[in-house]
C-alpha positions as a Markdown table, in Angstrom:
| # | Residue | x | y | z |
|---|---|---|---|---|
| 1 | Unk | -145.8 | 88.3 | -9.8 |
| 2 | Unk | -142.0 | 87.6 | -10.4 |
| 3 | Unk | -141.4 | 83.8 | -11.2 |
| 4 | Unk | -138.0 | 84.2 | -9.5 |
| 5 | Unk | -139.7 | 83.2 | -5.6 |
| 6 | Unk | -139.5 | 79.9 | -7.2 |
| 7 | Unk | -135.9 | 79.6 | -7.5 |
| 8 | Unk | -134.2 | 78.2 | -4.7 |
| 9 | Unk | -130.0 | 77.9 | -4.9 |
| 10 | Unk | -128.9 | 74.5 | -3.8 |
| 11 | Unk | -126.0 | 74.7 | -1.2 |
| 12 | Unk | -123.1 | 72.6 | -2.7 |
| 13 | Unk | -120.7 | 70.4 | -0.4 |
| 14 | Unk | -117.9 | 71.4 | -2.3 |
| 15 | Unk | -117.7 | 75.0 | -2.1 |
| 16 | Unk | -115.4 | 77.9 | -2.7 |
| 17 | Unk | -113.7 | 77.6 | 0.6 |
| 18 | Unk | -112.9 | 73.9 | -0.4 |
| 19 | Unk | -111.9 | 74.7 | -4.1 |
| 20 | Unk | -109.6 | 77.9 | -2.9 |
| 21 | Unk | -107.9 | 75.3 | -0.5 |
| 22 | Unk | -107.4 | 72.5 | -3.6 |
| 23 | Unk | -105.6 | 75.4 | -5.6 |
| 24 | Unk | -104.0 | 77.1 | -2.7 |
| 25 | Unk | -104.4 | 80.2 | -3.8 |
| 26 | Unk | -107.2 | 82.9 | -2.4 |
| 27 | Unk | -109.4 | 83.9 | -5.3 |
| 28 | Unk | -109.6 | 87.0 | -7.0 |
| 29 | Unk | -111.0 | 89.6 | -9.3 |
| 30 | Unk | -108.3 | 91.5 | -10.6 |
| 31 | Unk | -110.1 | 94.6 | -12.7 |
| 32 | Unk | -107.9 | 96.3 | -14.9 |
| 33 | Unk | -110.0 | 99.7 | -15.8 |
| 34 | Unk | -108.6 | 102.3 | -18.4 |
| 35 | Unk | -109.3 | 103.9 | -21.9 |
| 36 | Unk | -109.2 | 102.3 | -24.8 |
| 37 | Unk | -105.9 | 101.5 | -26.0 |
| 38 | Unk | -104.0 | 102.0 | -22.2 |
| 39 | Unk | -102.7 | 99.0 | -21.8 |
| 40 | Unk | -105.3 | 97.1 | -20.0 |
| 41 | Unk | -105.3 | 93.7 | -22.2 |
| 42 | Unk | -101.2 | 93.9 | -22.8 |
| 43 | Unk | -100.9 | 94.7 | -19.1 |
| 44 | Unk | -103.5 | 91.3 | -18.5 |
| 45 | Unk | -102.1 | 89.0 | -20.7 |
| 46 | Unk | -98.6 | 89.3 | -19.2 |
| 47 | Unk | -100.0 | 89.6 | -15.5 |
| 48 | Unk | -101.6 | 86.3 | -16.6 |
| 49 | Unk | -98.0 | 84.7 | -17.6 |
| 50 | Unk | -96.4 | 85.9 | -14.6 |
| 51 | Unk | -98.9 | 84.4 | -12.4 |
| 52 | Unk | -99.2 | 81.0 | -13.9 |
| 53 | Unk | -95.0 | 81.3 | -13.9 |
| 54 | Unk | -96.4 | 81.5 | -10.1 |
| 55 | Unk | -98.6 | 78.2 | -10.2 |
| 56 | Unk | -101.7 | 80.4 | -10.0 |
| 57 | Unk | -105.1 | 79.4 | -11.5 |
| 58 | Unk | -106.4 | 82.1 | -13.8 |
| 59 | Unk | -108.5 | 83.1 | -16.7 |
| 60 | Unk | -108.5 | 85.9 | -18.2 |
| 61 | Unk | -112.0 | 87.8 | -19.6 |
| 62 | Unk | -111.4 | 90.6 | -22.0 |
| 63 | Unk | -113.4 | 93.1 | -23.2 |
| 64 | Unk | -113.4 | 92.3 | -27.2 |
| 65 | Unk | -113.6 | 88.3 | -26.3 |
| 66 | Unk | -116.5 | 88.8 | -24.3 |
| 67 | Unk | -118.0 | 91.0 | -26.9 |
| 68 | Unk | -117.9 | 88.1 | -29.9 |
| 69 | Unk | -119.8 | 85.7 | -27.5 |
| 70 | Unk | -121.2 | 86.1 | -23.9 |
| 71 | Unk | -122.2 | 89.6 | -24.7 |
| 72 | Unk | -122.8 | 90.2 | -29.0 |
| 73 | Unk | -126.2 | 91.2 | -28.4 |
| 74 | Unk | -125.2 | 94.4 | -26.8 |
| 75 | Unk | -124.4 | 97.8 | -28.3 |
| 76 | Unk | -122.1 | 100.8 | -26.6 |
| 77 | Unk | -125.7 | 102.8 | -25.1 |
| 78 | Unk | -125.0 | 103.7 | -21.2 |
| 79 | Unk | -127.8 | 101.0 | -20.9 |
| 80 | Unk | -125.6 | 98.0 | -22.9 |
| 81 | Unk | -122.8 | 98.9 | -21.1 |
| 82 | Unk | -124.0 | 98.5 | -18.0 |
| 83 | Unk | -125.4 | 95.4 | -18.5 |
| 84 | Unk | -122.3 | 94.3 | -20.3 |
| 85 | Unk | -120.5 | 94.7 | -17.2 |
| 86 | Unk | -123.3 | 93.3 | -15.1 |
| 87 | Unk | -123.0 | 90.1 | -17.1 |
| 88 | Unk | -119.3 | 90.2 | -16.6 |
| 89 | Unk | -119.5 | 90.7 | -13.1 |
| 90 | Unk | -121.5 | 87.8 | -12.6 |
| 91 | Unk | -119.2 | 85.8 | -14.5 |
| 92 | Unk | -116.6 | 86.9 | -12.7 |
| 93 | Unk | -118.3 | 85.8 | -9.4 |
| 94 | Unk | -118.8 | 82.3 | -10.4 |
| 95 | Unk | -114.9 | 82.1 | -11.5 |
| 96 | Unk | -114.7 | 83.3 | -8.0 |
| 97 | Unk | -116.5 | 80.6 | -6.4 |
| 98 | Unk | -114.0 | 77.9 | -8.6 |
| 99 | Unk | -111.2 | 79.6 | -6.7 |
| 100 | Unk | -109.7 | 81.2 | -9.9 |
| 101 | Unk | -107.6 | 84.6 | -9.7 |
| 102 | Unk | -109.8 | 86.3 | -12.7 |
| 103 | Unk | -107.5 | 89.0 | -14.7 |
| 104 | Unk | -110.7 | 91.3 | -16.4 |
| 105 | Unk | -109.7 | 94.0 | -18.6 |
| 106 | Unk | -112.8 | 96.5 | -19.3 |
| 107 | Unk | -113.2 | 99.8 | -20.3 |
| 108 | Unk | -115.8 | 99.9 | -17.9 |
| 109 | Unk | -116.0 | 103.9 | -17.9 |
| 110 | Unk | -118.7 | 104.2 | -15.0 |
| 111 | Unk | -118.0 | 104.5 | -11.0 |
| 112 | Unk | -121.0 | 102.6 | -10.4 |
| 113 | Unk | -120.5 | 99.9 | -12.6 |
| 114 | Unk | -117.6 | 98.7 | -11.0 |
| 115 | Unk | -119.0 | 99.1 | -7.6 |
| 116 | Unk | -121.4 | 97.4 | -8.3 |
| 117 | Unk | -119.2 | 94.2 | -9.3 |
| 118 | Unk | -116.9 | 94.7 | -6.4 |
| 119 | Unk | -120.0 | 93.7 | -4.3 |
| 120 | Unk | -121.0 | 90.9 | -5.9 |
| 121 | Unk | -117.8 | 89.1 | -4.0 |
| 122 | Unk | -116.4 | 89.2 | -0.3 |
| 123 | Unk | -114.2 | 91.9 | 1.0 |
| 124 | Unk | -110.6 | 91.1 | -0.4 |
| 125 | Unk | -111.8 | 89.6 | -3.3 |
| 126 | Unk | -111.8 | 92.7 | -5.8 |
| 127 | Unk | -108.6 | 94.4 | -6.7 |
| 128 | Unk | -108.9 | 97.4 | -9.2 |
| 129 | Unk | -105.7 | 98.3 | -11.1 |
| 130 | Unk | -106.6 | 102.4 | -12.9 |
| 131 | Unk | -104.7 | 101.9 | -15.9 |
| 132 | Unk | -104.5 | 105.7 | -16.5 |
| 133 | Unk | -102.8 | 107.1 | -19.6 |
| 134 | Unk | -104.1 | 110.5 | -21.2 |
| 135 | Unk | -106.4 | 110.3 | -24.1 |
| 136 | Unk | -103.8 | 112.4 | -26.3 |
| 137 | Unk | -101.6 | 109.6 | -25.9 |
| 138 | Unk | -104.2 | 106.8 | -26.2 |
| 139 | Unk | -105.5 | 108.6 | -29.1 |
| 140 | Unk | -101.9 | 108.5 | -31.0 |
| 141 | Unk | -101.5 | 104.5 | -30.2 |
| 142 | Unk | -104.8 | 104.4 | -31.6 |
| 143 | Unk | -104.1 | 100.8 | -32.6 |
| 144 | Unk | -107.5 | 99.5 | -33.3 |
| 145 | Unk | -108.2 | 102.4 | -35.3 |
| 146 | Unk | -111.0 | 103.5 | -33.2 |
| 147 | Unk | -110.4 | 106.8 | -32.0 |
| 148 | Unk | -110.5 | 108.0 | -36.0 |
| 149 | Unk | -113.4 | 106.2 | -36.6 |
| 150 | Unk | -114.9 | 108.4 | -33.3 |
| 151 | Unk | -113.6 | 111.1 | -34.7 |
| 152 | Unk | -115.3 | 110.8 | -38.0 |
| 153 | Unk | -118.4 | 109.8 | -36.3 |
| 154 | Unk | -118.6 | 106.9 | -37.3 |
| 155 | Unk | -118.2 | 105.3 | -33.4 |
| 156 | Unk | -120.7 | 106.7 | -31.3 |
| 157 | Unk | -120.9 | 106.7 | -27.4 |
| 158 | Unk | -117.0 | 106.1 | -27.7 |
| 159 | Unk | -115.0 | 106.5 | -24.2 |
| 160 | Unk | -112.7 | 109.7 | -23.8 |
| 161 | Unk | -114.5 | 111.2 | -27.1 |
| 162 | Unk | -118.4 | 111.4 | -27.1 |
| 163 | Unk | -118.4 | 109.8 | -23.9 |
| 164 | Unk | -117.3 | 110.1 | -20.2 |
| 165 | Unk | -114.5 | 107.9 | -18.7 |
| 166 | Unk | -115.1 | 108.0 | -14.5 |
| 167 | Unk | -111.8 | 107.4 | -12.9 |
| 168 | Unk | -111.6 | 105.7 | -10.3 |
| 169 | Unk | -111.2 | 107.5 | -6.5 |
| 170 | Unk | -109.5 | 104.8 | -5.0 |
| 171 | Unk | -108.0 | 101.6 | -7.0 |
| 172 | Unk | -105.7 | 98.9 | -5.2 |
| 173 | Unk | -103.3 | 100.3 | -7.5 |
| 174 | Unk | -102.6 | 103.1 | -10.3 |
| 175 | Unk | -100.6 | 102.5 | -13.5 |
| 176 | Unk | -99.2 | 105.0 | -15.8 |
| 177 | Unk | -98.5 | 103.5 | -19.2 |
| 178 | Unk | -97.6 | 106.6 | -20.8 |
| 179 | Unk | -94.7 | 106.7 | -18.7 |
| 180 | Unk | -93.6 | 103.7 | -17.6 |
| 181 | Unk | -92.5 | 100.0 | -19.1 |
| 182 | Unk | -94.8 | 96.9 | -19.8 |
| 183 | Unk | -92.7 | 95.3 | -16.8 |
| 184 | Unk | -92.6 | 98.1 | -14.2 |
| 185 | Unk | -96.4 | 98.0 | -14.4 |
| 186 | Unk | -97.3 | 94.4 | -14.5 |
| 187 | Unk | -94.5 | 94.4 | -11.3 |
| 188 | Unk | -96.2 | 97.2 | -9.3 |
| 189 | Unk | -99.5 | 94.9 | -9.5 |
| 190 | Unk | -98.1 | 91.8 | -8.8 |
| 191 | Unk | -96.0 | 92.9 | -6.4 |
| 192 | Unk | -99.3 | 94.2 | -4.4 |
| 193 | Unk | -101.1 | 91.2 | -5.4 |
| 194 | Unk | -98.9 | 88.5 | -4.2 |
| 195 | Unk | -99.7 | 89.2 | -0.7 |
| 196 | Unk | -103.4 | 89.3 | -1.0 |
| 197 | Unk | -103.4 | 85.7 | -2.8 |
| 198 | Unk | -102.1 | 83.7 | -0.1 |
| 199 | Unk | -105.1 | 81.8 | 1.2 |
């Protein structure tokens, strides 16, 4: 018999409604989804400055980061990266409920993955940015020197190689990095964004 009937959430008197209204901003997952070496964590760490030039409360959750801590114990199997980004996603939901805009910048190659973290939070709350540049060009940024360590074999499991990248049918918004300035896409999301933040 599962010990989790014994667990019973306590309802807090300061809750997520209260702590959106204290930063007077409406909180938010912003997923940034992509192959490796699109954009996604250049794209969220300046997303991140322009919003805080905003007043906005953020944090930012990266996929390397994450890796060297909350998640080190996981591998790059279909199975560990599921759970990598079902650790994330709860994560993500508890920033929510402190009322934070939360920038996350995964690979996260699988469809259900990320619906399954869009419905861990309310309607409105989850805003996926495709960051969609073609493995040819990926693969010639290469600048963690990954994509030649896949190609060697030496990386298994490795996104756009050995292993599928799902894109996704219908994101908030679509950024091509492979043809278009750091600033012309970090615009086209904020400029989408803004509107959707005001509590």
């Amino acid at each position: 018999m599962s010990e989790t009937k014994h667990i019973i959430p306590h309802d807090y008197l300061v809750n997520k409604a209260h702590r959106s209204k204290v930063n007077e901003q409406k909180p938010m997952i912003v997923w940034l989804t992509g192959l490796s070496g699109s954009g996604k964590s250049t794209i969220a760490n300046q997303l991140e400055i322009e919003l805080s030039k905003l007043g906005k409360r953020t944090y930012l959750l990266d996929g390397d980061n994450v890796r060297t801590g909350l998640c080190k114990d996981l591998g790059f199997s279909e199975e560990d990266r599921n759970e990598n980004i079902r650790r994330i996603g709860e994560v993500a939901k508890l920033m929510i409920d402190a009322g934070l805009v939360v920038i996350s910048a995964f690979v996260s190659p699988f469809k259900s993955d990320r619906k399954q973290v869009r419905t861990l939070v309310e309607d409105g709350e989850f805003f996926e940015v495709f960051v969609n540049c073609p493995v040819e060009v990926c693969e010639q940024r290469d600048t963690k020197g990954l994509y030649a360590k896949a190609r060697k074999g030496e990386i298994t499991n490795f996104t756009g190689i050995s292993s599928p990248f799902e894109h996704p049918e219908n994101p908030e918004v679509e950024v091509h990095t492979d043809r278009e300035e750091l600033s012309e896409s970090v615009n086209k999301v904020l400029n989408l964004l803004q509107e959707k933040l005001k509590n």
